[in-house]
C-alpha positions in Angstrom: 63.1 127.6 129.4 62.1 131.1 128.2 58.6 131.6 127.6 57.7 133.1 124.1 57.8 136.5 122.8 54.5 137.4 123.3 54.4 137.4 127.1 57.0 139.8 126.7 56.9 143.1 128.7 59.6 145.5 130.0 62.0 143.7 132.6 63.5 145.2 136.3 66.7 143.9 134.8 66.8 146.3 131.8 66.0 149.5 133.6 68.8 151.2 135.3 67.4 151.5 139.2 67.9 153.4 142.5 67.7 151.2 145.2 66.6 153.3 148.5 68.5 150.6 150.5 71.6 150.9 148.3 71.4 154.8 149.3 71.5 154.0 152.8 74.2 152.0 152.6 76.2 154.5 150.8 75.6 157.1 153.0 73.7 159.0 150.3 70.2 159.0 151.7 71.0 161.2 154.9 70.5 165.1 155.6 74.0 166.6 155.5 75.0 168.2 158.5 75.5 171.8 157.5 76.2 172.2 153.9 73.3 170.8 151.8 76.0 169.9 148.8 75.1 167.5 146.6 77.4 164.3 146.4 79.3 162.6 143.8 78.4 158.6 144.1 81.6 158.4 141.4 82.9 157.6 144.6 81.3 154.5 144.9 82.3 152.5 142.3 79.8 149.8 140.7 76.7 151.8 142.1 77.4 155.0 141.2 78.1 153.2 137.5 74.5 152.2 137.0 73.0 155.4 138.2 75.0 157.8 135.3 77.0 160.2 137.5 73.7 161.3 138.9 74.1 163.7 142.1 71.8 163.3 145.6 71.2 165.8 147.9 69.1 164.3 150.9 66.9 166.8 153.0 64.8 165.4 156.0 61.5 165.3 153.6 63.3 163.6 150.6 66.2 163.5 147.6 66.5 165.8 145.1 68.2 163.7 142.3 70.4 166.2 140.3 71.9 165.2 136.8 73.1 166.9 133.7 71.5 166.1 130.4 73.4 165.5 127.1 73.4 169.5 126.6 75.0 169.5 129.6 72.1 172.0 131.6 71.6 170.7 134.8 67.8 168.7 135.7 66.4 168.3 139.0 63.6 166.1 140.5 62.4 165.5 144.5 61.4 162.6 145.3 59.6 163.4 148.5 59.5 160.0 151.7 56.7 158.4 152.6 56.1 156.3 156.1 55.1 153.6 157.8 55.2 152.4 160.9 56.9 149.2 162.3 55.9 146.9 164.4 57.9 148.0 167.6 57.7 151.6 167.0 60.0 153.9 164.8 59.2 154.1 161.1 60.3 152.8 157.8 61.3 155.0 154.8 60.1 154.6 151.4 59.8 156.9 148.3 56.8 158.2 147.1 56.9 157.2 143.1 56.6 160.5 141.4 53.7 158.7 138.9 51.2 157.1 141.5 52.5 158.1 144.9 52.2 155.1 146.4 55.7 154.2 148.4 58.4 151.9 147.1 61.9 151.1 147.3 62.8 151.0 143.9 62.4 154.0 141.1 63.3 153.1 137.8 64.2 155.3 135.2 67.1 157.9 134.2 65.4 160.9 133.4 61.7 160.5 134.6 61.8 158.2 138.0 59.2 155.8 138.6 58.4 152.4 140.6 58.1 149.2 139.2 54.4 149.5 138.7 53.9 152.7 136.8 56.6 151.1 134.3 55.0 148.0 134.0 57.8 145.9 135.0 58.0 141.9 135.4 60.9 139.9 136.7 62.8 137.8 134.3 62.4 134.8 136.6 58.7 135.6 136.1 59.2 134.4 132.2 61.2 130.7 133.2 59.6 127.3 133.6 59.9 126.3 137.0 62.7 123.7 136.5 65.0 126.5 136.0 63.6 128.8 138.5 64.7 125.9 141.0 68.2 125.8 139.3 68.9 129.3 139.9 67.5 129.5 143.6 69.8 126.4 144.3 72.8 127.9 142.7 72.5 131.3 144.2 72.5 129.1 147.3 75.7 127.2 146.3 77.5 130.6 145.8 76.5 132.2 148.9 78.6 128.9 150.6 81.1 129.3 148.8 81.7 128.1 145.3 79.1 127.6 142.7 79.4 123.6 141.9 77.2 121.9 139.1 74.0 120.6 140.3 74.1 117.1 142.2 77.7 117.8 143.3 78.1 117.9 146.7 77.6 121.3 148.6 81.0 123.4 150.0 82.3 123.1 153.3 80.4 125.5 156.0 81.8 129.0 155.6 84.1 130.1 159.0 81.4 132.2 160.2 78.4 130.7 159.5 76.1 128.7 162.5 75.4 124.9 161.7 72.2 125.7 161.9 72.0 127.9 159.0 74.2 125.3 156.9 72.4 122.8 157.3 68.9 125.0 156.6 70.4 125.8 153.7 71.7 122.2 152.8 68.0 120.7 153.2 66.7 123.8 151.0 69.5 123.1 148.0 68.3 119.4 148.1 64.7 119.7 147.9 65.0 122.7 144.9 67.3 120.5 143.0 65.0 117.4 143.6 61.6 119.7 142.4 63.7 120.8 139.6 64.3 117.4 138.2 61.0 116.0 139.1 60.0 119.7 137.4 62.2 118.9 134.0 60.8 115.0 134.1 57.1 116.1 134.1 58.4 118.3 131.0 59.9 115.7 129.2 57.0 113.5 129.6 54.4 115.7 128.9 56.5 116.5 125.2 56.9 112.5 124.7 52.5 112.8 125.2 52.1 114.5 122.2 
């Protein structure tokens, strides 16, 4: 259930986003060892989609996010690190949001980068009744095992590699958020019959 309109404000599912982690993972977020050129991510297929053919150049201190506007000149921003210490020495990288300077992981934004703060941005989970929060937890649990299956159905088979121990974790979880989310869509129903 959605709430209504007027709790509406932008959502982290209708900006287009860098993920720092996603970077990583792509190899985008390291220096270069010698040439400092900056990298296609049309390489990398569904990725490189949502960020609009945007070049990265990564230098010890930060990106520099390069991309060519509509007229086809060519626009630049740095986004410098920030960071923080771990627990067991090292450090963890974030960026420094060009509008507050606090460190996130996350800039939205295509032509002016900023974190989900500065933008105002909610999760669209944020605007559902609980009931269905549940739903969705529980079925992103059902397709991480395997096969989404209606609610109530029994769960998949343990995937090859996965301990019993996690299985069964996640079993116990997938039966007590179905069982909130019916006790959940009851206490809705009952509270409409009230009035």
């Amino acid at each position: 259930m959605v709430r209504p309109c007027r709790y509406a404000t932008p959502k982290v599912e209708e900006w287009r986003a860098i993920d720092l982690a996603e970077l990583r993972r792509l190899g985008d977020a390291r220096p270069h060892e010698g040439s400092e050129g900056w990298k296609d991510p049309g390489d990398h297929m569904e990725y490189a989609r949502r960020v609009d053919k945007l070049g990265v150049v990564a230098k010890s201190d930060g990106l520099l996010f390069v991309r060519r506007d509509d007229q086809g000149q060519l626009g630049q921003l740095f986004v410098p690190f920030v960071f923080s210490p771990t627990k067991f020495g090292g450090q963890r990288t974030w960026f420094r949001c060009p509008g507050c300077g606090t460190g996130c992981r996350v800039l939205y934004g295509t032509n002016s980068l900023r974190c989900g703060r500065c933008r105002g941005l909610k999760y669209q989970s944020q605007y559902q009744a609980a009931a269905f929060r549940h739903l969705d937890r529980a079925h992103k649990i059902r397709r991480r095992l395997g096969k989404p299956s209606a609610s109530g159905d029994p769960l998949p088979p343990k995937p090859h590699r996965m301990r019993w121990r996690t299985y069964r974790r996640l079993e116990c979880l997938v039966l007590r958020l179905e069982t909130a989310r019916w006790a959940a869509m009851s206490a809705h129903v009952n509270r409409r019959q009230m009035r």
